[in-house]
N, C-alpha and C positions, 0 to 999 in steps of 0.2 A: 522379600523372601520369607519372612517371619511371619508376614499377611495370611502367604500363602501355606504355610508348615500350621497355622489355627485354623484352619477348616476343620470341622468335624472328624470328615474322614481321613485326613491325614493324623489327626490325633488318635483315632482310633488303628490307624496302621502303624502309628509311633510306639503304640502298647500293643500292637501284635508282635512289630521287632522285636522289639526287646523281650518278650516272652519265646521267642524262638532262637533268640542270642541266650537267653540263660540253658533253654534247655540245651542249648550246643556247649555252654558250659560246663554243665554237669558230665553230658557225656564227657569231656574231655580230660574232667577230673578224674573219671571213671578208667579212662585209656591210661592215665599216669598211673593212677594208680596199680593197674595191671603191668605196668613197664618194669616194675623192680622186683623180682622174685628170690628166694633165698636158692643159693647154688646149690647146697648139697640140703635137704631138709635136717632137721635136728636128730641125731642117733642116740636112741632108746638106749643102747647098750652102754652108753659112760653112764649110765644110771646104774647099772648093776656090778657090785663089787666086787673088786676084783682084787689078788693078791698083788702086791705092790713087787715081790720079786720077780714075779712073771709079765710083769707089765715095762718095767723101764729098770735100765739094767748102766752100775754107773761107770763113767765113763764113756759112754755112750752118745750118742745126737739125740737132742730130745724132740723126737716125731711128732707132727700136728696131729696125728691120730691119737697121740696119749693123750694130748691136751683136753682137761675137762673129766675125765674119768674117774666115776670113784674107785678107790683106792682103801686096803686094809693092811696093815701091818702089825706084826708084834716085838716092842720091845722096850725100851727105857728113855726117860729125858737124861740132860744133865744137866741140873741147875745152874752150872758156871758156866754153862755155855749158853747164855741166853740175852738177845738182844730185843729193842723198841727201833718199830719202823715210824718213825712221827708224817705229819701232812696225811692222815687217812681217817676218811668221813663214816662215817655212823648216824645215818637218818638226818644228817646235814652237818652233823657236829665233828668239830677238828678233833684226832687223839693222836693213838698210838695204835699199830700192828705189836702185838706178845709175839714174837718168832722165836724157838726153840730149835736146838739141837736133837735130834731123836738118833737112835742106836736103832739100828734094824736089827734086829736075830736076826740070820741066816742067810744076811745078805754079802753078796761076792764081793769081793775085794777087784781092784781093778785088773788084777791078773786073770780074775776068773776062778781064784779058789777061796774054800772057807776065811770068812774074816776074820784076821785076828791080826791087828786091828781093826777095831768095827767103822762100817761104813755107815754114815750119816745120812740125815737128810732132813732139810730146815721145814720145822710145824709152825705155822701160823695156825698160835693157839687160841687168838679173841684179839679186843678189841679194847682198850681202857682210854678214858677223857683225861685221867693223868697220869703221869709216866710212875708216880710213885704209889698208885696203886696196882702195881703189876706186878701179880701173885709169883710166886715160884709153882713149877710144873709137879703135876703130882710124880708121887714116888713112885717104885717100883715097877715090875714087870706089869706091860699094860696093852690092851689091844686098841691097837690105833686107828679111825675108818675117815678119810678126808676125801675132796677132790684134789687130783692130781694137778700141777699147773707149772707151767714152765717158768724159769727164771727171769727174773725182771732184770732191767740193764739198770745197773747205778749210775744217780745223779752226777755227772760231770763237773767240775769244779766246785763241788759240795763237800767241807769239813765236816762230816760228824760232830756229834756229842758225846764225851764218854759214854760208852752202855746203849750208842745208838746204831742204826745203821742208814744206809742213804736210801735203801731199796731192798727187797729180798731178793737179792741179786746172789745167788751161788757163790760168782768167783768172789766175792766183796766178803761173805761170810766165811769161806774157807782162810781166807788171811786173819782173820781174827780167832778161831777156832782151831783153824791146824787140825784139819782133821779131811779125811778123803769121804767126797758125796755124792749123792745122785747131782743129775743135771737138772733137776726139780725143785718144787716144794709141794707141802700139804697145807690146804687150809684144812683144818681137824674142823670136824662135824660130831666126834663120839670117841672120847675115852674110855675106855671100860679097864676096869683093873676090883678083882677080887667078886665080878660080876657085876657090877655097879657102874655105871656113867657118872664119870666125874668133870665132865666138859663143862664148860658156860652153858650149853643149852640144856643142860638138864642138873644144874647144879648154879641160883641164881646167886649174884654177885656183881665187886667191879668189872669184871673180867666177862666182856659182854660177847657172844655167837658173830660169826663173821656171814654168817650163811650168805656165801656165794655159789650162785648159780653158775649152768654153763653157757657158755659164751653164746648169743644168737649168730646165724649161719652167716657166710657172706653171702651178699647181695648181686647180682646181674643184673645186670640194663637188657631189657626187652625193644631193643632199635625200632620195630615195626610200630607196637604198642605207641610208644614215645613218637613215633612220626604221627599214628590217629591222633592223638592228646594235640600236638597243634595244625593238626588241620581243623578238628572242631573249633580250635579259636581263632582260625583264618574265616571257616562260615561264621561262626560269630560273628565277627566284624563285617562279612559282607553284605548279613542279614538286614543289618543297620545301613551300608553303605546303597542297598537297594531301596530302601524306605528315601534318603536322603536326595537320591538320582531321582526319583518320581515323581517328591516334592519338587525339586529344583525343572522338571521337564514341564509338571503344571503349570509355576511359574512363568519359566519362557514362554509358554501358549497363553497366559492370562497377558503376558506385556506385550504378544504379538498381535491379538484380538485390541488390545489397546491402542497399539499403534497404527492399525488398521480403520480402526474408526475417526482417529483424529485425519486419517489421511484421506479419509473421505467425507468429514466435515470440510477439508482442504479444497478438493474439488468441487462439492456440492455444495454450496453454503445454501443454497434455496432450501435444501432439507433441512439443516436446520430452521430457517425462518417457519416452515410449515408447521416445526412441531412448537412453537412461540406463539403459533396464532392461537386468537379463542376459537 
């Protein structure tokens, strides 16, 4: 069989297969690749800033449409109300989430009237490698501008650290706080207070920019797509499987021409003697 598979032309049809198995490849990678598209494409408008009271409202469900939106507010930290979310990477490196307390002006209290008490809503202000350099929030009246982001669920059978939290998880912050809040947080992108940005991104330090992007879409499977992608690797394999069958049919006809002759040496032995003589 192996005889028969070194013939010239069977090596040269050995390197046609496989030249028209790769290209059945490609397309096939090509077909997957077309199989998974994003459901809803990315929406420009979380991009554009929006008043944080008109957007998510607390007490409330927090809508997958707020999710990702930036977001502006004005009003105050409190420094005593300020926690470390530890296990969060920064360009590969372990630290700390800064998460603050923020006071909204003029945000509604869960009955729907003027606050007073003021309603909250937890900032993730940066980023620190160690938890003891983690600044105190600046002071006073301030205009706040972050992406909006839903609350994270706290780690289950996880003790904190004093002065830590397990998650910027809402309900987990409001027991420590006592204090009534959106069903959010802000990662802050831009503090301004007195005209001036006083964020990590434009004020450098330990206290390093979180810059989080918005979330990529969810994804769909394309069935039809995804069925081409393995058909081209069924012709794939059949490309080669017809190269294989031809070699193997050659063969049968070179062993039956073989057997043919011995069987007619069998009958004939004078033919052979004639071709013996001089």
């Amino acid at each position: 069989m192996w005889k028969t598979a070194l013939k010239p032309r069977w090596i040269a049809g050995f390197v046609f297969a496989i030249a028209i198995s790769g290209v059945f490849v490609l397309l096939s990678q090509w077909q997957f690749g077309r199989s998974t598209r994003p459901e809803i494409p990315a929406n420009p408008a979380t991009e554009q800033v929006r008043p944080l009271t008109e957007t998510l409202q607390p007490g409330e469900f927090f809508h997958g449409t707020d999710a990702d939106q930036m977001v502006s507010a004005e009003g105050s930290y409190d420094p005593a109300k300020q926690l470390l979310v530890p296990g969060r990477l920064h360009d590969g490196r372990p630290g700390y989430w800064v998460v603050t307390a923020f006071a909204v002006s003029g945000a509604p209290t869960l009955s729907g009237v003027a606050a007073s008490p003021q309603t909250w809503i937890p900032v993730a202000r940066g980023w620190v490698a160690d938890r003891a350099a983690a600044p105190a929030p600046p002071s006073g009246i301030l205009q706040l501008t972050g992406r909006l982001l839903p609350s994270e669920a706290p780690v289950p059978g996880t003790a904190p650290r004093p002065g830590e939290a397990t998650a910027v998880s809402v309900a987990e912050l409001i027991n420590y706080w006592e204090v009534s809040s959106y069903p959010g947080f802000v990662a802050a992108t831009a503090e301004i207070t007195g005209g001036e940005d006083v964020s990590p991104a434009a004020v450098p330090g330990e206290l390093l920019p979180l810059n989080i992007g918005p979330q990529p879409p969810a994804q769909q499977i394309n069935w039809l797509n995804l069925f081409y992608s393995l058909e081209w690797v069924v012709f794939a394999g059949f490309a080669l499987f017809i190269w294989w069958r031809l070699v193997k049919d050659d063969y049968h006809r070179d062993l039956e021409d073989s057997l043919e002759e011995e069987d007619e040496d069998t009958l004939h032995p004078e033919h052979n003697q004639q071709k013996v003589q001089p």
